[in-house]
C-alpha positions in Angstrom: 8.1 16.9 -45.3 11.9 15.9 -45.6 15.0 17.5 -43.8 15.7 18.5 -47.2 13.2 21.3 -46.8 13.7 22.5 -43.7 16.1 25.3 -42.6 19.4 24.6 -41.0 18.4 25.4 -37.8 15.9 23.3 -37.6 17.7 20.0 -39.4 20.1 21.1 -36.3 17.4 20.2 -34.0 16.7 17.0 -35.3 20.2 15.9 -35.6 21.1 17.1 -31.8 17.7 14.3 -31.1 19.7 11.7 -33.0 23.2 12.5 -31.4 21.2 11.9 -27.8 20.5 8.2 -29.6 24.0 7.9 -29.7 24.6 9.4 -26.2 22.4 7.4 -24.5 21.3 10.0 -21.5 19.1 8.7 -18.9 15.6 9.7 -20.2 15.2 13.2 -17.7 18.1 14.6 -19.1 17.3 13.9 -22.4 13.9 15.8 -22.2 15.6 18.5 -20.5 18.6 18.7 -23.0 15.8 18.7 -26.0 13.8 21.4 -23.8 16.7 23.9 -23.9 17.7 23.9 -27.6 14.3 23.6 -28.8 12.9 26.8 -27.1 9.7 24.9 -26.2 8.2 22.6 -23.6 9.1 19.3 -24.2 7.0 16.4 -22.5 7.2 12.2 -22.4 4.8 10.2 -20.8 5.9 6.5 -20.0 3.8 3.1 -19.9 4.7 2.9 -16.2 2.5 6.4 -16.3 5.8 8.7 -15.4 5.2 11.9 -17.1 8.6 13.7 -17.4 8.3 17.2 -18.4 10.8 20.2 -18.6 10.2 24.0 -19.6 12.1 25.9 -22.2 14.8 26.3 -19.3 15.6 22.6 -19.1 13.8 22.9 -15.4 10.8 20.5 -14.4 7.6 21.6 -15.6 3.9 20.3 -15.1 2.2 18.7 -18.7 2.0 21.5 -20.9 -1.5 23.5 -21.1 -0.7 24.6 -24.7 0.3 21.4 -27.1 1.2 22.2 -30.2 1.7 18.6 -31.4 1.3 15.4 -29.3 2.1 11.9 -30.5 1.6 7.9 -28.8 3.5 5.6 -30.3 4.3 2.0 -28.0 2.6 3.7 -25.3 4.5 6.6 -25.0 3.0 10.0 -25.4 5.4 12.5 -26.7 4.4 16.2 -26.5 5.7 19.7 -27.9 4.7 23.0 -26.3 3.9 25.9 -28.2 5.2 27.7 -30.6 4.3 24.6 -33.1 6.8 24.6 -36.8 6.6 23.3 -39.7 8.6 20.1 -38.9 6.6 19.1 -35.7 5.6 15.8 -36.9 9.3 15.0 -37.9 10.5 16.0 -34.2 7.5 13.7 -32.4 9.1 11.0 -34.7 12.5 11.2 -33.1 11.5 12.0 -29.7 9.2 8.9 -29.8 12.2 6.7 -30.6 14.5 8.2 -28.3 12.7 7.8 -25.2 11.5 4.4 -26.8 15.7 3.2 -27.1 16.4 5.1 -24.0 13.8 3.5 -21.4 14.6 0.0 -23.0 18.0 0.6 -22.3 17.4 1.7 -18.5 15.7 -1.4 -18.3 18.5 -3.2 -19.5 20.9 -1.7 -17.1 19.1 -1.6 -13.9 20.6 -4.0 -11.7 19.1 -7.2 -10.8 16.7 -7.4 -7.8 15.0 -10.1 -6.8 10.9 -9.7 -6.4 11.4 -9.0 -2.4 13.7 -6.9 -3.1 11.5 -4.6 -5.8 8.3 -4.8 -3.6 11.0 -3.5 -0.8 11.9 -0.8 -3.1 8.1 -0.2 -4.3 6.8 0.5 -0.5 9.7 2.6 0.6 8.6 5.8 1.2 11.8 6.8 0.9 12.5 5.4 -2.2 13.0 8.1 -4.9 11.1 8.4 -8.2 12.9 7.0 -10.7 13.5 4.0 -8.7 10.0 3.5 -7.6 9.8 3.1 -11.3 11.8 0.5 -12.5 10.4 -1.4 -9.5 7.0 -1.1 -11.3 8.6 -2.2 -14.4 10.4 -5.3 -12.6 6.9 -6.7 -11.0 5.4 -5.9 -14.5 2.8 -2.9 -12.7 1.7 0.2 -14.6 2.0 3.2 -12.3 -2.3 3.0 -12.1 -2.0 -0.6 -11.6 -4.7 -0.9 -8.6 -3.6 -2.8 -5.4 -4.6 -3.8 -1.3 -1.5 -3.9 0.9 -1.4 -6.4 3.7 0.8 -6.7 6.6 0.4 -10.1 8.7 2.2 -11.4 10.9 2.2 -15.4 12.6 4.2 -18.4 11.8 5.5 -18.9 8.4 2.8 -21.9 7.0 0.1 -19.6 8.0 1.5 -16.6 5.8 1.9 -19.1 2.6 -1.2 -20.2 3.3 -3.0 -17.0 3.4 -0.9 -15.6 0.5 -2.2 -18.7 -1.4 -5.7 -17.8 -0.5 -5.4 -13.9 -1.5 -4.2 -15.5 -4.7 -7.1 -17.9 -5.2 -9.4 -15.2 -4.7 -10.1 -13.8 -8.2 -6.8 -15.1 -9.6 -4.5 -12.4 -8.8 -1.1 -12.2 -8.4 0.2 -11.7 -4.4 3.9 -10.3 -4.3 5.5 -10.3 -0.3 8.7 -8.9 1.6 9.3 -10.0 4.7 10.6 -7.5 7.3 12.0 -8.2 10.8 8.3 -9.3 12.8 5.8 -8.9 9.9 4.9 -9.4 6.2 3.6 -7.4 3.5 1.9 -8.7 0.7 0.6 -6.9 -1.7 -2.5 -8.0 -3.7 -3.2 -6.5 -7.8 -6.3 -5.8 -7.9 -9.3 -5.0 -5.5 -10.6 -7.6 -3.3 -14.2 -6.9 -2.0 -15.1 -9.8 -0.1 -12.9 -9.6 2.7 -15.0 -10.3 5.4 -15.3 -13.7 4.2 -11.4 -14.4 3.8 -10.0 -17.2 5.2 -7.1 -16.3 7.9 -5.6 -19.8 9.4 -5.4 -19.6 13.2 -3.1 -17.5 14.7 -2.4 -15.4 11.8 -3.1 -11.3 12.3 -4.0 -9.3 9.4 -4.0 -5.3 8.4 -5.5 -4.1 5.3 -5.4 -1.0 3.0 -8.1 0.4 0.9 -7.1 0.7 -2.7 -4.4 2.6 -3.7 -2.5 2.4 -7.5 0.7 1.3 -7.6 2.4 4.4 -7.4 0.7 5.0 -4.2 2.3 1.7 -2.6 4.2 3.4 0.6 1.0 4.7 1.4 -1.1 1.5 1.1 1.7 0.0 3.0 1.0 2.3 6.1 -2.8 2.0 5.7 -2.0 -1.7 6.6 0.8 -1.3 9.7 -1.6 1.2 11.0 -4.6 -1.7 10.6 -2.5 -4.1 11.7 -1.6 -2.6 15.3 -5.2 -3.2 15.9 -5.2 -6.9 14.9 -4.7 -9.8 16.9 -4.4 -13.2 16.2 -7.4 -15.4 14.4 -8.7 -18.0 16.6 -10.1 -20.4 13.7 -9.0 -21.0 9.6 -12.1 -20.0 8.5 -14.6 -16.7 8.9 -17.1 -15.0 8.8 -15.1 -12.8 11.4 -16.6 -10.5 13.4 -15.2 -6.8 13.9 -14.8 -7.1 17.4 -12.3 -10.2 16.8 -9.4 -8.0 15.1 -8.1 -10.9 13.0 -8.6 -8.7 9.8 -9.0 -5.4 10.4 -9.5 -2.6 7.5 -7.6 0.8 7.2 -11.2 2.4 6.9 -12.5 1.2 9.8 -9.7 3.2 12.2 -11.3 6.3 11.5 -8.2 8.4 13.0 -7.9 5.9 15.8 -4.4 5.4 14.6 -2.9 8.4 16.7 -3.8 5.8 19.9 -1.3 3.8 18.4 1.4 6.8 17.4 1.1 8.5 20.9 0.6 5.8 23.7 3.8 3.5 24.7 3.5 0.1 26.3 4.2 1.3 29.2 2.4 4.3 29.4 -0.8 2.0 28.4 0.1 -0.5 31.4 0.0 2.4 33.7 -3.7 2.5 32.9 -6.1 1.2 35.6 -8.4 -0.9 33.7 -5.3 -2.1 31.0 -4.0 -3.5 34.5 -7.5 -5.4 35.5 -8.2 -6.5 32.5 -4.4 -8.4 32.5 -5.1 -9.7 35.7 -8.8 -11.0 34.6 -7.2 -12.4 31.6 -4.1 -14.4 33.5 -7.1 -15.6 36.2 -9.6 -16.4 33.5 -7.7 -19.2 31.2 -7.5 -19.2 27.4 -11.3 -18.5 27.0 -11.8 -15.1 28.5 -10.2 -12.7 26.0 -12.7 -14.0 22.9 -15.8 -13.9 25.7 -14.7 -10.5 26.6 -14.2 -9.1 22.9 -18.0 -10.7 22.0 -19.9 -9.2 25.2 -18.4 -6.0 24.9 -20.4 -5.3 22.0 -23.8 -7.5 22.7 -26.1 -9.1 25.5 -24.8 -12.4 26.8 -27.5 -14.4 24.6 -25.9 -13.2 21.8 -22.2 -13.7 23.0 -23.2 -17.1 23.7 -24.2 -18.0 20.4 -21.4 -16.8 18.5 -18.7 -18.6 20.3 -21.5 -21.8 20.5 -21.3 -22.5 24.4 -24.1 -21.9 26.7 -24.9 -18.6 27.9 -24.4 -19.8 31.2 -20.9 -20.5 30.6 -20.5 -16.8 29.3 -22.3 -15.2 32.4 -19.8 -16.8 34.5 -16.7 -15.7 32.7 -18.4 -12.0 32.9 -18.9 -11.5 36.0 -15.4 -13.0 36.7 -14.3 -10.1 35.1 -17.2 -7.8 36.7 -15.8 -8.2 39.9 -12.3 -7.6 38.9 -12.8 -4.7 36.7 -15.4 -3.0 39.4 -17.9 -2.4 36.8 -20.6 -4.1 35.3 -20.6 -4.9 31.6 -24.2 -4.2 30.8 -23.8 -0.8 31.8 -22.9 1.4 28.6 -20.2 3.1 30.3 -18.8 -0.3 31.0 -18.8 -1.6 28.1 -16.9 1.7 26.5 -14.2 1.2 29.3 -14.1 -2.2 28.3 -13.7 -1.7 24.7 -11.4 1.0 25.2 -9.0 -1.8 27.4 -9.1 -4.6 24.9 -8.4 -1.5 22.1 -5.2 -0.6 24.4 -4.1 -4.1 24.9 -4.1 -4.9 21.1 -2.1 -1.9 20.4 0.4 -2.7 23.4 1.0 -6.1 21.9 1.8 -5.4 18.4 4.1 -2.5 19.4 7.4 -2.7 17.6 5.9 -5.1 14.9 5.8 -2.7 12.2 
């Protein structure tokens, strides 16, 4: 079918499409412009995976249930809500290479960011929509692009060198912005093996789950909320153990994370055992605080052998902090008051970090 045999209202149609070529609208308006004089839903998908939609009433409007043509040319889906004419095929055409011309030319005219400033942009819950968007487009992610947020924070060698190693890991590209106390990195693709990650010595890491692009604020909370729990790594290398908080995973809060919303630092120093457990720590030297996050969780054979002295060396630091504390660790209700200081404590000093 030709233009030549269609009636003049719809050859009307198609030329208002062309004369939006030539107006260059940003994309929304277009598909809402189109929406109105074409009586019918009118929807675009985008390669960044933006679906932009508007009812007969030029208003936003979810993908249309009834299609009565749909075309995917470049990526694009284009798609026509009912009632389907005659010239369908011809309009999917045109709307195709409109939003094809108009999305090259947003790209064209978006201002130039640098790759901080975009993964700013991407993570900012406040960021709106469209912007969020051409961020994606900047850093070259699709909207479903999946991705692991990670906020660190230690000296400046020690973040290159752990961005370097998220890299290494399966190849993937790591993209950072660097806020006032921390880092976030952000890592395509899934990781698996964390456990396993190298962290260089005094680095402290929070971690996401997985979360698509599009979802980047919230992966970027998933790690400040991790991260409060974190404290710095004592060694380059792991295996590290849960109890040492050098990386510690947004699943394994399990809703602890309002400790960290509610409590103050100094509502948390008010605590009784917060307050022995600083005073054990200044009397105790540099080794207590690792002795103390080992034995809260085992017997003092096994604390031994992870930090490789003898298990005399870690009775002695124990009941140090026994007779400070006025408990005894291998009671179980000891051990939760324990756990529940050193928890406090880590929240207390990463306040304000993120």
């Amino acid at each position: 079918m030709t233009t030549s045999d269609l009636p003049t209202d719809r050859v009307e149609l198609l030329r208002f499409v062309d004369d939006l070529l030539v107006r260059h609208p940003p994309l929304e308006q277009a598909v809402r412009d189109l929406a109105r004089r074409a009586g019918r839903a009118v929807a675009v998908r985008v390669p960044d995976g933006r679906a932009l939609v508007a009812d007969p009433a030029g208003a936003p409007a979810d993908w249309p249930d009834d299609v009565a043509a749909v075309g995917a040319p470049r990526g694009i889906t284009v798609a026509l809500g009912t009632p389907a004419t005659l010239d369908d095929a011809l309009l999917l055409e045109r709307l195709a290479v409109l939003a094809i011309v108009l999305l090259d030319r947003e790209s064209l005219t978006v201002p130039h960011r640098s790759q901080a400033q975009l993964v700013g942009l991407l993570v900012d819950p406040v960021t709106t929509p469209p912007l969020r968007s051409r961020s994606l487009l900047g850093l070259g992610l699709r909207a479903s692009t999946p991705l692991r947020a990670f906020t660190v924070a230690g000296a400046g060698p020690t973040i290159e060198t752990f961005a370097m190693a998220l890299s290494a890991a399966g190849g993937s590209s790591v993209l950072t912005v660097t806020r006032s106390r921390t880092t976030v990195m952000l890592r395509v693709g899934d990781l698996a093996d964390l456990d396993h990650l190298g962290v260089p010595r005094g680095l402290q890491v929070g971690a996401s789950r997985v979360h698509p692009a599009s979802a980047a604020p919230l992966a970027c909370a998933e790690a400040d909320h991790a991260f409060r729990f974190s404290q710095p790594s004592p060694r380059d290398h792991g295996p590290y153990r849960t109890e040492e908080g050098v990386l510690v995973r947004a699943e394994a809060l399990n809703g602890y994370e309002v400790l960290a919303e509610a409590l103050t630092p100094e509502q948390i120093s008010r605590i009784g055992d917060v307050q022995a457990l600083d005073q054990v720590l200044a009397l105790g030297g540099p080794d207590m605080l690792p002795t103390l996050d080992v034995a809260v969780t085992g017997s003092i054979r096994q604390a031994a052998r992870a930090l490789g002295v003898h298990h005399n060396s870690v009775q002695h630091r124990v009941a140090q902090a026994e007779r400070v504390f006025g408990f005894e660790l291998s009671d179980v209700y000891g051990r939760n008051r324990l756990f529940m200081a050193l928890t406090l404590r880590r929240i207390r000093q990463t306040h304000g970090m993120v």
